[in-house]
C-alpha positions as CSV (number, residue, x, y, z in Angstrom):
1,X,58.2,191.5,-65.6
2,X,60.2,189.9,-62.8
3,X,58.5,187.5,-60.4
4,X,58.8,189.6,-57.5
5,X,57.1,192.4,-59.7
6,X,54.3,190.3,-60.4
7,X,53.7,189.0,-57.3
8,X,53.6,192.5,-55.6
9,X,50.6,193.5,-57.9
10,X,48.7,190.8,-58.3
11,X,48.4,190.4,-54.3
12,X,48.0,193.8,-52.9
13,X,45.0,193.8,-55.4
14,X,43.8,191.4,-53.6
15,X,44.0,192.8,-50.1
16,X,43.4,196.5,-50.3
17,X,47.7,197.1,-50.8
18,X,48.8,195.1,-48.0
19,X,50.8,192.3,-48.9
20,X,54.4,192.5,-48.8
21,X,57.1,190.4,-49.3
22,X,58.7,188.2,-46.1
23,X,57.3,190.2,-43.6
24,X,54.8,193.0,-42.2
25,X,57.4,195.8,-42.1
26,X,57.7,197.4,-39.1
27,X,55.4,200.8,-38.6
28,X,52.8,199.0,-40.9
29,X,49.7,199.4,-39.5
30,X,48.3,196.2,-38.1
31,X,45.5,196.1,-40.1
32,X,43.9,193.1,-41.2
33,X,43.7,191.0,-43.3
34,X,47.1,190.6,-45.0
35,X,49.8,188.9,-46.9
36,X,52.9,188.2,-46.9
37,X,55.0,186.0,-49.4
38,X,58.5,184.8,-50.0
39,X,60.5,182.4,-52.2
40,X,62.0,179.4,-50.3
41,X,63.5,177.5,-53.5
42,X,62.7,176.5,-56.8
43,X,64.3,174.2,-59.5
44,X,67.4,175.1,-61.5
45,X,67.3,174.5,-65.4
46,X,70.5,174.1,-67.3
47,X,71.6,172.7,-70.6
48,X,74.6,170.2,-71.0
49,X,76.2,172.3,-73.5
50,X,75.8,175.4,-71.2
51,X,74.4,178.5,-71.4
52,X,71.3,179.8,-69.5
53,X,67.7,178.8,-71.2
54,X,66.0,182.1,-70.5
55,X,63.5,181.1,-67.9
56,X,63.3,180.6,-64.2
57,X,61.7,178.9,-61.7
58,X,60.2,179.9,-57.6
59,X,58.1,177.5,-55.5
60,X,56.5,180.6,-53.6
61,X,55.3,180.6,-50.0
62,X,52.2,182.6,-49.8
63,X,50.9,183.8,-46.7
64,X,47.5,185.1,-45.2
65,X,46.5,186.9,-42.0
66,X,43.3,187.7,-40.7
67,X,41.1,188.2,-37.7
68,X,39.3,184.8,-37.8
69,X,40.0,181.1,-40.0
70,X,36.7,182.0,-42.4
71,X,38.5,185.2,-43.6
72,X,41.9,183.5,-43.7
73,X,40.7,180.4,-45.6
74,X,38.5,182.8,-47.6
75,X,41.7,185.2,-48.9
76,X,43.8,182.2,-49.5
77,X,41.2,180.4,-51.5
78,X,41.1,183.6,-53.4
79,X,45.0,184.1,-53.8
80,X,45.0,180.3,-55.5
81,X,42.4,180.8,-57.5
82,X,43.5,184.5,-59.1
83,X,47.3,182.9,-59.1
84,X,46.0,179.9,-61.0
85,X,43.8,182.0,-63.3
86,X,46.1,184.4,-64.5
87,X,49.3,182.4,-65.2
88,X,49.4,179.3,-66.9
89,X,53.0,178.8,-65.9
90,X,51.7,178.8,-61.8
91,X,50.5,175.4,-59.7
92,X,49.6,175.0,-56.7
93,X,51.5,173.0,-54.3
94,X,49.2,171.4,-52.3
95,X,46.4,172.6,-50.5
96,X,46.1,175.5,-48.1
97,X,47.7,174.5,-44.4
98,X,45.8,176.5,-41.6
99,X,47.8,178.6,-39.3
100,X,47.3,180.7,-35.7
101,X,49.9,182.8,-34.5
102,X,49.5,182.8,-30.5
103,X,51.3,185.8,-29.7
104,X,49.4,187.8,-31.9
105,X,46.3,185.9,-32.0
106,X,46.5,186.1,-35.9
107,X,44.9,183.6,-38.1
108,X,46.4,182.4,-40.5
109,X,46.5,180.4,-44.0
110,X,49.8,179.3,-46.1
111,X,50.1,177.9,-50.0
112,X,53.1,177.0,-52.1
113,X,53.3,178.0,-55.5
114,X,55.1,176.6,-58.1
115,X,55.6,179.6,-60.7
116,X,57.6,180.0,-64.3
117,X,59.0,183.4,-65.5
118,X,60.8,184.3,-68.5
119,X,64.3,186.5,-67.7
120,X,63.0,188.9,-70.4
């Protein structure tokens, strides 16, 4: 299963289906809370001899949206904890980093991620 794949399940499970990669997409209904997420680099592995080892490697940006900073810290508390849990190839990166989006008077909660897959 690809890591977008993964991702995409795991957390709209975790917030009633709305969680979508890099942005809300316009027409979405503002409803909240919600997640967003998106890759923004990783490591590369590679062998001397060549050849690619079959595995791959994201630091993932994970984002929260809510109504208040309980509900925000809350849901991103739970992402960590359900990313953590269920893959022993993820790590955090850090602690959670509080967020409020002014214009929208959103807030907010983002993670990074440091995840593992397998190409297969």
């Amino acid at each position: 299963m690809s890591i977008e794949s993964t991702l995409k399940t795991r957390l709209r499970a975790l917030c009633s289906n709305r969680a979508w990669p890099d942005f809300r997409p316009p027409g979405a209904v503002l409803t909240r809370p919600f997640i967003t997420w998106q890759q923004v680099g990783g490591r590369t592995v590679s062998f001397l001899e060549g050849g690619h080892p079959g595995k791959r490697n994201a630091r993932v940006q994970i984002n929260v949206w809510a109504d208040d900073r309980e509900t925000a810290n809350t849901l991103m508390r739970t992402v960590e904890v359900d990313l953590l849990t269920a893959d022993k190839k993820t790590s955090a990166i850090g602690a959670l980093t509080a967020l409020y989006e002014e214009q929208m008077k959103l807030y907010g909660a983002r993670q990074d991620f440091d995840m593992w897959w397998s190409d297969d």
